[in-house]
N, C-alpha and C positions, 0 to 999 in steps of 0.2 A: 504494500500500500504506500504510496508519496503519500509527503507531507505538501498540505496545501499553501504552506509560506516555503517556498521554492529558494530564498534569500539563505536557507539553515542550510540547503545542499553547495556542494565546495563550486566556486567557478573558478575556470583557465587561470584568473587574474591570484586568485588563494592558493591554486595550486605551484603557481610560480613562485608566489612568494613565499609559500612555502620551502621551497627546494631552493630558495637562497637566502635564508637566515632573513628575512628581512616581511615576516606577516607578524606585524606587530600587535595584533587585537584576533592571535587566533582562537582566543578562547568564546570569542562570538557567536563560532561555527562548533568546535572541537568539545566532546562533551557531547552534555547531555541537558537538553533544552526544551520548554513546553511550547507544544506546536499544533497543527489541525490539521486533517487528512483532507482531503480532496472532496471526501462526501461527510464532511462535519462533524467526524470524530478527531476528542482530543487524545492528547497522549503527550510523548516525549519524542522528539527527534534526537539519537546518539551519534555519531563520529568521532574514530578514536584512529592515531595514525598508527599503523603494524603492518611492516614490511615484514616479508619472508614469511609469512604464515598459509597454512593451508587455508583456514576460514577463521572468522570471528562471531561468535554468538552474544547476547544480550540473555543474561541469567537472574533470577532475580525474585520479588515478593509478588508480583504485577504476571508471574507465569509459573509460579510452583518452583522455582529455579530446575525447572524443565532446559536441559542442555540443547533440545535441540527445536525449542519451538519460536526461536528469533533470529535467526540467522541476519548479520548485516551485508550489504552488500559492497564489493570493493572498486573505489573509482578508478577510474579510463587511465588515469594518470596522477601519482604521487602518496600510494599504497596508502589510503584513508577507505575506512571501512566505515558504513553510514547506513541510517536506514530508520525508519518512522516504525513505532510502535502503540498501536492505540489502548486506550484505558490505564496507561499509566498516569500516577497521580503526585502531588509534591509528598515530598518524605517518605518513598519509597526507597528500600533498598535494593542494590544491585553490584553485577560484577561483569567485568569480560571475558569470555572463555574462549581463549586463543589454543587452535592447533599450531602446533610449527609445523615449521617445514621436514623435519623429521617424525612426525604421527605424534609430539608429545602433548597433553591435554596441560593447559596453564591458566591460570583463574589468576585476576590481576584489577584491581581496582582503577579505577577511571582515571589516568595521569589530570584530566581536566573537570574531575568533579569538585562541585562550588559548596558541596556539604558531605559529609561521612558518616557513618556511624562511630558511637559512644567506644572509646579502647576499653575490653580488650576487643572488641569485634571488628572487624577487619574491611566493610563494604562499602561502596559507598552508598550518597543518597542521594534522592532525586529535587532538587530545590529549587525556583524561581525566585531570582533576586529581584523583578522588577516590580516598583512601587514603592518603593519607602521614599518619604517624604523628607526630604532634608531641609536641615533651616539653618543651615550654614553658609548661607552667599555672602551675608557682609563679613563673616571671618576669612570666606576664598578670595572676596574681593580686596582685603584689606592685607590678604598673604601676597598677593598678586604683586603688590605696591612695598610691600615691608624690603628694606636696604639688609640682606642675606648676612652680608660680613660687617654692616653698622647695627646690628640688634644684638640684645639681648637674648645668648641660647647660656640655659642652665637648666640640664636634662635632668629629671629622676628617672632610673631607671628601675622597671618592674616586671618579677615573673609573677603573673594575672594568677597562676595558681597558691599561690603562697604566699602573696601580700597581708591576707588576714584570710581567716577562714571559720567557719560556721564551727566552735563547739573545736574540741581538741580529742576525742574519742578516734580511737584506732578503728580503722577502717579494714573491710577482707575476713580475712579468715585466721584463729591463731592456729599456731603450731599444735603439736598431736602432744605437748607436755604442757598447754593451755596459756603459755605463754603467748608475746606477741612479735613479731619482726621488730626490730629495733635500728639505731644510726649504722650500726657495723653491719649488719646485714645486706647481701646484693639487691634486695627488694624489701624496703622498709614497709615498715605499714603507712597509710595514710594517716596523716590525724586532720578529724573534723572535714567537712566538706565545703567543696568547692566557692567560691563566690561567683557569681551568674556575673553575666556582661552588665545588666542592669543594676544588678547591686554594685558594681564598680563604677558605675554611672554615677551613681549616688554619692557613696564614700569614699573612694580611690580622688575621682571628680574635686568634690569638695576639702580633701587633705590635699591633696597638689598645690590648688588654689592658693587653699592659705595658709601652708608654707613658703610661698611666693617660687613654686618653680617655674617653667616660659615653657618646658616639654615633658611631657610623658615618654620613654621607649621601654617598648615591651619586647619580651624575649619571641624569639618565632611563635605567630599567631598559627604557623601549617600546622594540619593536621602530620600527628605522630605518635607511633604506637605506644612509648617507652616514657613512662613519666619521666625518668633518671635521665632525659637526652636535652631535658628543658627547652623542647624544641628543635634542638641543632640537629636530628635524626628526620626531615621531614618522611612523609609518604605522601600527601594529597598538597602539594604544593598550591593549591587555589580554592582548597577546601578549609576555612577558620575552624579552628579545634573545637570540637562538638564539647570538649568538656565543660563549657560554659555559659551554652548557649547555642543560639542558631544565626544563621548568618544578618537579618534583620537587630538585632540584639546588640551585636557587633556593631550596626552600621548606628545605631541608637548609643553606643556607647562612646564612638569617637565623633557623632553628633554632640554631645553632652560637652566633651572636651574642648568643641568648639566655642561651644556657646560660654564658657565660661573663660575662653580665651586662653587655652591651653593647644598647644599643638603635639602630635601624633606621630611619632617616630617607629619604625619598626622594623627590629632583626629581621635581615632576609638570607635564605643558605644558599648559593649559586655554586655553592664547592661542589658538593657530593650531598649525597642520600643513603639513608641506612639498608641494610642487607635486605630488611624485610619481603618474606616471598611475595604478598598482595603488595608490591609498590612497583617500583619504577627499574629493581633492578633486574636485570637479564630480560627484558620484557616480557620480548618477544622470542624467549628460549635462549638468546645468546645476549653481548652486551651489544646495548641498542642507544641508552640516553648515556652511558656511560666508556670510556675506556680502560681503565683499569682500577685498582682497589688501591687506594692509602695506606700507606705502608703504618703508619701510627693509629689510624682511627678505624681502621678495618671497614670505612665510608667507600662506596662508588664513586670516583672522581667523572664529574661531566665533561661530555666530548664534544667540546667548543668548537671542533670542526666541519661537525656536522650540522647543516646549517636548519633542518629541522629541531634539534635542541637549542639552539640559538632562536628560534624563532618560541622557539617556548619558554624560554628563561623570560627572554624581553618581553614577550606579553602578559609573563607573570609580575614584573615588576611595574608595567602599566596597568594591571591589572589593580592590586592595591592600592593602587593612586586614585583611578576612575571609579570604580565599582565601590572601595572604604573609604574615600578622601584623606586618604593617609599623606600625612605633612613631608614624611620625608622616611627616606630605607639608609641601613645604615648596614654595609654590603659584608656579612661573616667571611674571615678566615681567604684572606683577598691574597697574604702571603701564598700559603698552601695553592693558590690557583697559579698565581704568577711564576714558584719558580720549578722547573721541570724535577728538582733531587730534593723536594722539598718532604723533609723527615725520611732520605734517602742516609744512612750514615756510613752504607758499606761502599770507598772511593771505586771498586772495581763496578760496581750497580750505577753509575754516574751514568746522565746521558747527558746530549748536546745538542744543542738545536741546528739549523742549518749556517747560522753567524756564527757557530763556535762558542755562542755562551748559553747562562742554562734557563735564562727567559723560554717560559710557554708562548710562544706567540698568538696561537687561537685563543689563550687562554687573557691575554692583553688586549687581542683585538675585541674579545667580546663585551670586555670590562667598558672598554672606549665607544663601542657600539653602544650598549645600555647607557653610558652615563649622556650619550651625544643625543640617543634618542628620546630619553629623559629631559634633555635638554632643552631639546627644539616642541616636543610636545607642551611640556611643565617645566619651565625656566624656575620657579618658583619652587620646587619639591627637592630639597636638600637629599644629596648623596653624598653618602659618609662610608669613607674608606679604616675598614680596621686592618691596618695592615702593620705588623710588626718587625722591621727591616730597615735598611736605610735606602730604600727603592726612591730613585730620585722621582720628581715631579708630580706626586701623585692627587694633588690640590691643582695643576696647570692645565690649560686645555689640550686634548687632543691634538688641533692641528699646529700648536708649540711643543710636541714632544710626551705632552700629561697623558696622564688616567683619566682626566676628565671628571676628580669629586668636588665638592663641595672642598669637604674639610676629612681632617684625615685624624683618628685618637694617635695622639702621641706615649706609643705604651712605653719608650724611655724615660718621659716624665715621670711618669707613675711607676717605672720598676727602680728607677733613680731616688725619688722622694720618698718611697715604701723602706728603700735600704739604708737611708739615713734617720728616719725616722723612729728607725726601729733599733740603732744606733744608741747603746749608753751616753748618757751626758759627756763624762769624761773626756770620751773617742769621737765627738764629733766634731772639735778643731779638724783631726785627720781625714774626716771626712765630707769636708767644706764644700769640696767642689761639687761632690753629687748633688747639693741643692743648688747649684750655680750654672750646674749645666747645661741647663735645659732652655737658657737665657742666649747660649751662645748660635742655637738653631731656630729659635723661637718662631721667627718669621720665613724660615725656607719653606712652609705649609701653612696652610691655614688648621691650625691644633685645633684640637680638642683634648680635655685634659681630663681622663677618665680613673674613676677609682669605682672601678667596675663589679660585675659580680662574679668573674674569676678572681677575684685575689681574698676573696671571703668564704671559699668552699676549699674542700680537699686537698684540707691538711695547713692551707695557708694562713689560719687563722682569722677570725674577726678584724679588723682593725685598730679596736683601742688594744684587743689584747697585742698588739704591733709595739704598743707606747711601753717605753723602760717605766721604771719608779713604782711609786704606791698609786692607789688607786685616782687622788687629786694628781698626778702629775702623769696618770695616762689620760684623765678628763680633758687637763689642759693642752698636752699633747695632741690628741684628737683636735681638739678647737684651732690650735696653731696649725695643724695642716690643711683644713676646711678654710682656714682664713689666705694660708698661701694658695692654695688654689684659686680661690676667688680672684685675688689679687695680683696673680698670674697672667699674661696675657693668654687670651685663648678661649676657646670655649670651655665648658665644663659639664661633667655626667657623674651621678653618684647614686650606688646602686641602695635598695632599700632596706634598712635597720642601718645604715650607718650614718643616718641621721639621730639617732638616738643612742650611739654607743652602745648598741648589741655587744655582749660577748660572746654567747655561741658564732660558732660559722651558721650564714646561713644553710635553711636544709628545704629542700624543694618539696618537702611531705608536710610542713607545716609552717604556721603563720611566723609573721614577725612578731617577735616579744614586746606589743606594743604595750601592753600592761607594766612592762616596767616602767613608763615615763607617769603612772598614777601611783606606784607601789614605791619609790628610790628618786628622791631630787636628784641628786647625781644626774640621771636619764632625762628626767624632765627638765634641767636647764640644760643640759645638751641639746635637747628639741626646739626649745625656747631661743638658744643661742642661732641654728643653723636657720631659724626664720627670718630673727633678726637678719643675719649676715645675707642669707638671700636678700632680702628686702632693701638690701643695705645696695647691692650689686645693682637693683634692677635700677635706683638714685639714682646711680651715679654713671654719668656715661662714660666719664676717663676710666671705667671699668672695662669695656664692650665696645665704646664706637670705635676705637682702633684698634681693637683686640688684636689685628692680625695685622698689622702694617708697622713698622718699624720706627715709628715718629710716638707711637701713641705709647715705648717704654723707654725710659733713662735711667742707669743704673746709677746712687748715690754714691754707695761703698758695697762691693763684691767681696771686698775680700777680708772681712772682719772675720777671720776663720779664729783666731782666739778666744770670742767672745760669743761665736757660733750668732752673730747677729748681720744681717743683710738689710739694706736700704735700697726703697729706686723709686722713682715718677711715673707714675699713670696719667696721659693726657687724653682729652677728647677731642672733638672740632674745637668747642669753647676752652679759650686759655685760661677761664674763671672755674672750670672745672676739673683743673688739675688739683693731681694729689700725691701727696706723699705718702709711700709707706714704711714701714720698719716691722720685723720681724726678730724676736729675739729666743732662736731654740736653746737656749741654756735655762737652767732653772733660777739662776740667780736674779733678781730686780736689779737693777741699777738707779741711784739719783745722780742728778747734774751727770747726764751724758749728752756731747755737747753733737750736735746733728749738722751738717752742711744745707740749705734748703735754696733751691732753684732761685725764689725769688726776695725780695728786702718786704719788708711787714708783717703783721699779726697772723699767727698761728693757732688754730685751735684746733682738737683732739675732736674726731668726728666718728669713733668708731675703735674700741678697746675690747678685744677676744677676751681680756682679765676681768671685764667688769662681775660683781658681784652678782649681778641677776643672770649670770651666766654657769656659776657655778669659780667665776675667779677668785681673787684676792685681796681684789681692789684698789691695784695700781693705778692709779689713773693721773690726768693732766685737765686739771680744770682752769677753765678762766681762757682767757689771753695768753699767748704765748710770744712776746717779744723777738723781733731779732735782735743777734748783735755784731757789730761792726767786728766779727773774728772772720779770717779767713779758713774754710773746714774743710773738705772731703770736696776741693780742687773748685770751689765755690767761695762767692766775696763775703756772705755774709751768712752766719749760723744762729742755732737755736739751744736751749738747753734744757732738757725736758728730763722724766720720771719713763726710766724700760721697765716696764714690767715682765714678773719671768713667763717665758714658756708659753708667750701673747705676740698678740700683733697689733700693731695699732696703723690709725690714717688721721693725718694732717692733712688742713685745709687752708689755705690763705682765706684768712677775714677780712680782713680790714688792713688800711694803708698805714706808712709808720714813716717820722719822720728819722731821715738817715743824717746822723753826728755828723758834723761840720769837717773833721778830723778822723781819719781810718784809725786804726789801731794797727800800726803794721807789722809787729814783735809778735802778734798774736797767732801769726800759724808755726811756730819752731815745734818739732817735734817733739820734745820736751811738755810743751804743753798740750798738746795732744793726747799723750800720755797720759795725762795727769787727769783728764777725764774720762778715761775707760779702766787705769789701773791704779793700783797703791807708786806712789812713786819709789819704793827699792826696783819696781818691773819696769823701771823705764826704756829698757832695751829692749827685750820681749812687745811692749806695745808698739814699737815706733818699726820691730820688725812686720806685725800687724799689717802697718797701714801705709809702710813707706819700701818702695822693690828697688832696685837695682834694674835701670832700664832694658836690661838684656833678659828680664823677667817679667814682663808686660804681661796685666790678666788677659787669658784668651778669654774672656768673656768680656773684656772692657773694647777687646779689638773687634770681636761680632756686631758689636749692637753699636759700637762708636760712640757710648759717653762722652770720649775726651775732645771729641772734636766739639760736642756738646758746650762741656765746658769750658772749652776755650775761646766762644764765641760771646759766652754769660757773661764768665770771669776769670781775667786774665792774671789777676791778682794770684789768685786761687794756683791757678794753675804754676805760675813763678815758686810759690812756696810750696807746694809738691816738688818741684824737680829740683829745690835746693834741700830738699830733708830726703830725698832717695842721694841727693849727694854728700851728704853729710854721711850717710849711711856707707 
């Protein structure tokens, strides 16, 4: 029987595009979609592409999953199997039952079905997405217009399953000695049930909000059999995980985001797919969407050469954009695609590409393919590269060279800050540079600056549990690296309970420990702090408008590795918006530490990690904070403030100040220098601090170009630096 809308059957023009990587809305046709016969019965129209097969059937709840009472039929040209079947209805289950071309019978879920059945069951289902009513225009229209690298991105990041959840009771079945699976177990129990899209609507929705984050990202929304794979294992790549709902729910749920002025980010896997028999791999009896297995994840790596997977990758990633209005994908495990021996470690197993080195090339071109056709469709819909390497360009455009993202996580930041951070007091003079390094490349990509949810699972601990000391100096510790991040150039992502100083790792079988920020102040000014600091970020634009452009960071002093303390400048367009920050990882406070500051006038403290309502100490700088005619840190004029330990703090120019008639010109010798950061018996040890031997130039003052900075400000400044590294 044909289907009466003739548009569901493939033409010439699909079929070509098909067979050159380049039908970017095949999921229109491909699938399984509700349609009407010729004599006005409804049903489903399927189409599923499977070369080398003897036949393909339609099996399923709609026919008794009778093998042989749906046969589809296969087109003229570009081995797509197709064919109308009536009285099927939405939310039916079903399968394809492929012969190969060797007699073998293979039952294979729908690579293009839009909905699945509940795991463990394995089928898909039959759904119609159309009709939801969106009330999202002036958030799409107002995305359309929003300045990409001058806004405000400060991502929380969420697995939808284990945000919070219903009730904490084990879920299944216990063991035969009546106990229950447990953390060590390869299949823990659930605890408590799921939260629906709609209840995330509501509460996920309204906790974002006001916490003040700018995005949601959620771990892979594809359907996947294996709780434990948080998604990275898909099987129904265009199918939203039945565990939470149905695909309306879904579209209700990142409706809700909108409207409350939150934007939608979401994990996408274009690497590979798990073994599972009902998926994608061996399809069609041999490897079909894939070419060979990952040597680390035991994943089917996809075969970016064949231009029918390409044409399915990319209409999956248009897909979530058109169909969920998702804001932006943020592309998994981009290394692993890119380079050909990647988690190869045996040198004899090495291969080479045809230029002799060991780039994927299908596996680049197709990167640059989606991110261009993303491009030219949705300029607007951020592509985020996690890529872990020093792979050059991968923020540039394609026809300069790039990948073609947005912005790219900088997981050196984050494996750099993690190891310093977790660094004893004592040892972290020695280990100065790690937190200075990330200054030195800042601007070769556009960063993002993630403290993810790989570094809080399997084995790596929570976070605070990362911080040395008693439990007030892991508190404070957590708050000083939430504060360097912010103050960081770059975007930011942080995954969820590390807003509240979780100590377990998190565990994907159950909620975040959000009861401790009502049961332990400790948690609950944690909470109360990371709002603040959000809220604080969204202020200020010398935070964000230049995040990524090299004008919008100045570093004060890099190199206070003594004191384990760092200074630098945050600007925005407006020069009234600049700010000072300071950072000081040592536990010690200091008074009278005298500061170098860009500009001459009044100072005031806008912003202290110590404060008391935070769970600080209550270092603070109240009032006015004066300049004074001292020359400091290669600047004409300084400040003399309160360091509080193991905090951060942000200066603001207030108000104007009249400048002494007469400099004070005696006042940058290094002697007195000294004498503001140490006891004076240490006056050599300080002045080694702060004063180098010019054949020992910070590389990080030569990336970013302070000194030219400085010497443009204050020339003053600059004289009495180069006569105290001479004196030295």
């Amino acid at each position: 029987m044909d289907t009466l809308d003739s548009s569901l059957y493939l033409s010439n023009d699909d079929v070509y595009l098909l067979g050159n990587g380049k039908w970017y809305r095949s999921y229109e046709k491909l699938g399984a979609h509700p349609a009407k016969a010729n004599d006005g019965a409804t049903g489903y129209h399927f189409a599923v592409w499977a070369p080398h097969v003897q036949s393909v059937h339609v099996i399923g709840d709609f026919n008794g999953w009778d093998e042989g009472a749906n046969p589809l039929s296969r087109s003229e040209h570009g081995d797509v199997w197709q064919g109308f079947i009536p009285g099927v209805v939405e939310g039916q289950l079903y399968k394809y039952l492929l012969v190969s071309h060797d007699g073998e019978k293979i039952y294979k879920a729908d690579p293009y079905a839009f909905f699945s059945e509940l795991p463990p069951g394995t089928a898909s289902r039959t759904a119609d997405l159309s009709g939801y009513d969106w009330k999202d225009d002036a958030w799409l229209a107002e995305r359309a217009q929003r300045p990409m690298l001058k806004s405000p991105l400060n991502i929380f990041e969420v697995h939808l399953g284990s945000w919070k959840r219903h009730g904490d009771e084990p879920q299944g079945e216990p063991r035969e000695d009546g106990t229950w699976p447990g953390p060590g177990d390869p299949f823990p129990a659930q605890r408590g049930t799921f939260y629906t899209y709609d209840d995330l609507s509501k509460e996920l929705v309204a906790y974002v909000k006001k916490m003040g984050y700018s995005h949601i990202e959620v771990l892979p929304l594809s359907e996947h059999p294996f709780d434990g794979s948080w998604g990275y294992q898909p099987t129904g790549y265009f199918a939203p995980t039945s565990r939470y709902g149905n695909p309306r729910q879904l579209m209700h749920f990142v409706d809700a985001c909108h409207k409350a002025g939150i934007g939608v980010i979401m994990d996408w896997v274009p690497g590979g797919f798990c073994a599972d028999a009902h998926g994608l791999a061996t399809f069609n009896g041999e490897m079909l969407y894939e070419h060979e297995i990952h040597p680390n994840w035991g994943t089917h790596k996809f075969d970016y050469s064949r231009p029918q997977v390409r044409s399915f990758l990319v209409s999956n990633a248009l897909y979530w954009v058109e169909t969920y209005h998702i804001d932006g994908i943020r592309m998994d495990g981009v290394s692993s695609m890119l380079y050909m021996n990647f988690g190869i470690d045996d040198p004899s197993q090495r291969r080479f590409n045809k230029l002799g080195t060991e780039e994927n090339l299908d596996a680049s071109a197709f990167i640059r393919q989606t991110n261009t056709t993303m491009g030219e469709l949705h300029p607007d819909v951020m592509m985020i590269a996690e890529e872990s390497t020093a792979w050059p360009l991968v923020t540039y455009p394609p026809e300069d060279g790039g990948l073609g993202f947005h912005f790219k996580w900088d997981m050196g930041w984050m494996n750099d800050t993690l190891h310093y951070m977790q660094t004893d007091f004592p040892w972290r003079p020695g280990n100065h540079r790690m937190i200075t390094f990330s200054t030195m490349y800042q601007f070769n990509e556009n960063f993002v600056l993630p403290l993810s949810h790989d570094e809080v699972v399997n084995g790596k601990c929570s976070l605070i549990t990362r911080m040395p000391g008693d439990q007030w100096r892991q508190f404070a510790g957590l708050r000083a690296l939430a504060f360097y991040q912010m103050t960081h150039a770059g975007g930011k992502l942080n995954f969820m309970g590390n807003e509240i100083g979780q100590y377990i790792e998190w565990r994907y079988y159950e909620g975040i420990q959000y009861f401790l920020t009502k049961d332990f102040e400790a948690h609950r000014n944690q909470q109360v702090y990371i709002e603040a600091l959000n809220k604080f970020y969204n202020k200020n634009a010398a935070l964000w408008q230049r995040g990524y452009q090299s004008d919008g960071f100045e570093w004060i002093d890099a190199d206070n590795a003594d004191q384990s303390i760092v200074s630098f400048v945050r600007r925005g367009d407006d020069p009234d918006d600049e700010l000072v920050i300071l950072i000081n990882f040592d536990i010690n406070a200091r008074e009278d530490f005298r500061l170098g500051v860009p500009e001459w006038g009044y100072y005031a403290e806008k912003f202290n990690s110590d404060a008391v309502e935070f769970g600080g100490s209550g270092v603070l700088n109240e009032g006015r904070i004066p300049c004074e005619d001292v020359a400091w840190n290669g600047r004409e004029q300084s400040i003399v403030l309160r360091i509080p330990p193991l905090a951060g703090v942000v200066l603001k120019k207030v108000a104007r100040q009249a400048k002494p008639k007469k400099a004070v010109k005696a006042a940058a010798k290094p002697a007195a220098k000294a004498s503001a950061k140490k006891p004076a018996a240490k006056k050599a040890p300080a002045a080694k601090a702060t004063a180098r031997p010019a054949a020992k130039k910070s590389p990080v003052k030569a990336a970013v170009k302070p000194a030219a900075a400085a010497k443009a400000k204050a020339p003053a400044g600059k004289k009495a630096v180069k006569a105290s590294a001479a004196a030295k």
